[in-house]
ZADO-1210 file (C-alpha; in nm, 4 decimals, padded with zeros to 6 digits):
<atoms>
<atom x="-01.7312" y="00.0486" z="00.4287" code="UNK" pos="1"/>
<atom x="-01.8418" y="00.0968" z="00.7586" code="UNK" pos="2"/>
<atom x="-01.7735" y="00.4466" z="00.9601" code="UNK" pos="3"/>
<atom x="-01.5152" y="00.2708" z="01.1907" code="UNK" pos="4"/>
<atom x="-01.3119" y="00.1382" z="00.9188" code="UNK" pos="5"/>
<atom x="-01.2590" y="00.4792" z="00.6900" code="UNK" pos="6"/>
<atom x="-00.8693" y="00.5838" z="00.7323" code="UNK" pos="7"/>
<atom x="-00.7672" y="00.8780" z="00.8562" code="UNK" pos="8"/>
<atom x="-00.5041" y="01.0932" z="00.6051" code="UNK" pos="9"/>
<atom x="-00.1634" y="01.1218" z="00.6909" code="UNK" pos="10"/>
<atom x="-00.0834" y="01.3441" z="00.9273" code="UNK" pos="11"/>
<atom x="00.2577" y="01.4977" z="00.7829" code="UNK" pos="12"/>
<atom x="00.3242" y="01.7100" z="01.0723" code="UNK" pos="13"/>
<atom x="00.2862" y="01.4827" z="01.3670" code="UNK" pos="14"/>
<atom x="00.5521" y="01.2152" z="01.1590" code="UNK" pos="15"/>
<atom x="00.8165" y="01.5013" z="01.1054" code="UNK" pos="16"/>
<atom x="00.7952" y="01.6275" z="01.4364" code="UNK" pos="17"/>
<atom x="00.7931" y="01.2393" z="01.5716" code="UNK" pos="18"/>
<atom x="01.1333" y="01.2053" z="01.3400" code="UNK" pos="19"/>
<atom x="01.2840" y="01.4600" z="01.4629" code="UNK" pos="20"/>
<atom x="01.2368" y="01.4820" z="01.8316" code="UNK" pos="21"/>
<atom x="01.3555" y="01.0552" z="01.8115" code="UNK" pos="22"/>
<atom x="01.6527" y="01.1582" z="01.6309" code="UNK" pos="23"/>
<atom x="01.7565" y="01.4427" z="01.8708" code="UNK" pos="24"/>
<atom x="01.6896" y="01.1859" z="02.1188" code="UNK" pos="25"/>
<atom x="01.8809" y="00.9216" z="02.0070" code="UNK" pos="26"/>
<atom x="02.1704" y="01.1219" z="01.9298" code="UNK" pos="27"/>
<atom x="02.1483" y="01.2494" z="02.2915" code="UNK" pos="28"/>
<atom x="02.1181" y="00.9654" z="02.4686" code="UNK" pos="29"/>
<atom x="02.4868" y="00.8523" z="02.3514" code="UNK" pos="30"/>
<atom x="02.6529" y="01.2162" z="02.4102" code="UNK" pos="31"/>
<atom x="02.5238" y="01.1434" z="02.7470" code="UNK" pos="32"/>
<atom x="02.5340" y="00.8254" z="02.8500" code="UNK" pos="33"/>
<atom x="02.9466" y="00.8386" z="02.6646" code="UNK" pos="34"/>
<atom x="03.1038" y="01.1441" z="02.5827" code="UNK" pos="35"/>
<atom x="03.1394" y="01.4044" z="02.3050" code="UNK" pos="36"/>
<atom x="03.3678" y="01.2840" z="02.1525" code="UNK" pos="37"/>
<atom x="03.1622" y="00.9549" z="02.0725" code="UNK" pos="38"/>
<atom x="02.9917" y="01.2112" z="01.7952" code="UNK" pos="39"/>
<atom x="02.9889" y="00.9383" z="01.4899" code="UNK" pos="40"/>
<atom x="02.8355" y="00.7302" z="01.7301" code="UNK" pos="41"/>
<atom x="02.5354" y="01.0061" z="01.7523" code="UNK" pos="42"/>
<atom x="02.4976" y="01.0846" z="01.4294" code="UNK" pos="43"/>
<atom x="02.4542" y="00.6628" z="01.3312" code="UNK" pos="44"/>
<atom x="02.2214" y="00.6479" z="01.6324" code="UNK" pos="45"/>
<atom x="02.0136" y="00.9290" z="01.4964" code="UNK" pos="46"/>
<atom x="02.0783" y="00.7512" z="01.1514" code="UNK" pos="47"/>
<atom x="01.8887" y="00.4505" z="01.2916" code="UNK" pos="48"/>
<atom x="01.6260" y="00.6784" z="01.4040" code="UNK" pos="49"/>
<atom x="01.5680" y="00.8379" z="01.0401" code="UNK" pos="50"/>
<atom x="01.5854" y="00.4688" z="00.9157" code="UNK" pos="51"/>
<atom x="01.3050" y="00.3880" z="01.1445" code="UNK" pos="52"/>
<atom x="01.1007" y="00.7087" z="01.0564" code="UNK" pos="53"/>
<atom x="01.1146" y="00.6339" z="00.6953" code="UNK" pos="54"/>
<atom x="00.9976" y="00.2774" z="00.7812" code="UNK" pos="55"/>
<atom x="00.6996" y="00.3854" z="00.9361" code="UNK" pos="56"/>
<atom x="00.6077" y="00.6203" z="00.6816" code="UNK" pos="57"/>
<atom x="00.6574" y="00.3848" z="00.3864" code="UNK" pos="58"/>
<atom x="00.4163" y="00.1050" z="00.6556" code="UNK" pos="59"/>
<atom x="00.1669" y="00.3581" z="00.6401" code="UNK" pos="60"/>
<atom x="00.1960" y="00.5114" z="00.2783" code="UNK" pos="61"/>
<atom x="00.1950" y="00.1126" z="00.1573" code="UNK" pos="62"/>
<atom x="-00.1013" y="00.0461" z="00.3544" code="UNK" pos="63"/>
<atom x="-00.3195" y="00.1962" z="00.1575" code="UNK" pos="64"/>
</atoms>
C-alpha cells in the first residue's frame, strides 16, 4: 500500500455536524420560501436530509 492510498478514519464529528446543519437547512429553506404553517413539509425535507446523511455514512462505512 502506497502512502497516498492509506484511508483516513472517520471523522464522526465533521458527519454529525454536516447532518445537522443540512437538516436545519432544509427544513428552513421551506419555512421560508412557504410559510409556517407548511411545518410537515419541513420536517420531510429535513427527513430527506437525515436519509441522505445516513447514505453517506453507510457509502463510507461500506467502503472499507
Amino acid at each position: 500500500m502506497t502512502e497516498g492510498s492509506a484511508k483516513k478514519p472517520f471523522d464522526w464529528g465533521d458527519w454529525i455536524e454536516r447532518s445537522v446543519w443540512t437538516a436545519v437547512e432544509a427544513g428552513l429553506a421551506i419555512l421560508v420560501v412557504t410559510d409556517v404553517s407548511s411545518f410537515k413539509a419541513a420536517a420531510s425535507a429535513a427527513a430527506a436530509a437525515g436519509i441522505a446523511a445516513l447514505k453517506s455514512l453507510a457509502k463510507q462505512r461500506l467502503a472499507r
